[in-house]
N, C-alpha and C positions, 0 to 999 in steps of 0.2 A: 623294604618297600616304603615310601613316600607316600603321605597321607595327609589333606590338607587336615589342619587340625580338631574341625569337626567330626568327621570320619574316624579318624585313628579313635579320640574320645569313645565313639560309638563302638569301638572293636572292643577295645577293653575293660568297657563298662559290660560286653555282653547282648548291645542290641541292635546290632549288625552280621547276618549273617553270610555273606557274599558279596565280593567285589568285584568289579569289571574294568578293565585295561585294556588296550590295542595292545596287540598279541605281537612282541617282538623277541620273542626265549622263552624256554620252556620251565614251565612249573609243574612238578607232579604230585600228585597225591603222597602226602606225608613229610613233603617238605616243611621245614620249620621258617615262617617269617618272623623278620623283626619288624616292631610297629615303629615308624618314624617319622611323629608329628611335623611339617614344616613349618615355615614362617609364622607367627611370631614365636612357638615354642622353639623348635629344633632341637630336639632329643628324640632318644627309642623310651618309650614308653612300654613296650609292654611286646610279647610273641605270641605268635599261636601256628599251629599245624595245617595243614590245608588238606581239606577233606575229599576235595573231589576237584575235578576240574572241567572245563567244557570250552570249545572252542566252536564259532560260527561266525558268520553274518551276523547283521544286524537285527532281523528281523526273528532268526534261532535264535541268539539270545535273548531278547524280549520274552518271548516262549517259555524258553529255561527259568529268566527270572521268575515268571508268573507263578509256573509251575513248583518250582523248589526252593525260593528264596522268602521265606514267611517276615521275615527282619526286613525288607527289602522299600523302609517309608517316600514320605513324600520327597525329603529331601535326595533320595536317592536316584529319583526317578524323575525329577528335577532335571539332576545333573545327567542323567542317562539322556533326559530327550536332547539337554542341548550339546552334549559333546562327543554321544556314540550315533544316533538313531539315525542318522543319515552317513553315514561311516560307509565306504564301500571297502574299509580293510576289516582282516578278521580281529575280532575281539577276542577274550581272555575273561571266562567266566572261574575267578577263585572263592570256590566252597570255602566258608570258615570252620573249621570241627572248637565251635562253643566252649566245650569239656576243656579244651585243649587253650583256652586262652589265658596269659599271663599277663596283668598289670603288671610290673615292677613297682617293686618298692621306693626306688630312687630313681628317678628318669635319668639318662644318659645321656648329657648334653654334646651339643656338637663339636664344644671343645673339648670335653673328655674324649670321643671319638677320634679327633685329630690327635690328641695325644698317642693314642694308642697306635694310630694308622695316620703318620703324617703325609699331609697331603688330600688327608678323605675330604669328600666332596659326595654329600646325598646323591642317590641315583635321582633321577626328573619323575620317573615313575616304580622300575624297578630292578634290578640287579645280585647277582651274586657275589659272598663273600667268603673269602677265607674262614674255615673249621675252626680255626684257633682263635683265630680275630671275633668270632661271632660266640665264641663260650666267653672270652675276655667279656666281653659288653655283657652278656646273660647275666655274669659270676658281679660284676658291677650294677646290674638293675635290680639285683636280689640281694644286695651289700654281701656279699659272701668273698673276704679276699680283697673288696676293693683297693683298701686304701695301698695295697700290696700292686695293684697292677696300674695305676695311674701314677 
């Protein structure tokens, strides 16, 4: 998942609890993301688990945030008013499970990533990837193995 690199920072530092997307594929509770800072970083930074999930309108999601999203600051809500709040598509409310987040010890740059997966191209917002391809990048964020798989 694709995170301008304020955000991503805030995930893995821990003070971000919930994130919002226009809803095009399905995320489910216990899925693992990878964090990945864009422009000017471009690396994965860090994973965490998704704890819950929620799908609405516009105006349910608002709700939801209010309700369950205690992390959920100004900048957040910022970006909510000007790029969801008037949204007539459903959005994509992903719970962070906190416990569950990982900084990496070595960020994983986008040309490690192409090495691995030539041809990889960041998703725009967010997508799935290969079982194997996605423990590669893990076993390389936590230097375990790296220099063995780049």
């Amino acid at each position: 998942m694709s995170f301008k690199p304020l955000y991503a920072r805030k995930i893995v530092c821990k003070e971000k609890d919930c994130e919002v997307r226009t809803l095009f594929g399905s995320i489910d509770p216990g899925d693992r993301v990878l964090i990945y800072a864009s422009s000017p970083i471009k690396a994965v930074l860090g994973m965490f688990t998704v704890s819950d999930v929620f799908v609405g309108r516009s105006e349910e999601v608002r709700r939801f945030l209010e309700e369950r999203c205690t992390m959920f600051d100004e900048d957040n809500w910022r970006f909510f008013e000007e790029h969801y709040s008037r949204s007539s598509r459903r959005l994509l409310v992903i719970v962070i499970d906190l416990e569950s987040v990982e900084a990496f010890e070595e960020p994983v740059t986008l040309e490690t990533l192409r090495r691995l997966a030539p041809g990889f191209r960041p998703p725009m917002s967010y997508t799935s990837i290969d079982p194997d391809l996605f423990e590669k990048i893990v076993a390389i964020g936590r230097k375990r193995g790296s220099s063995r798989l780049v």
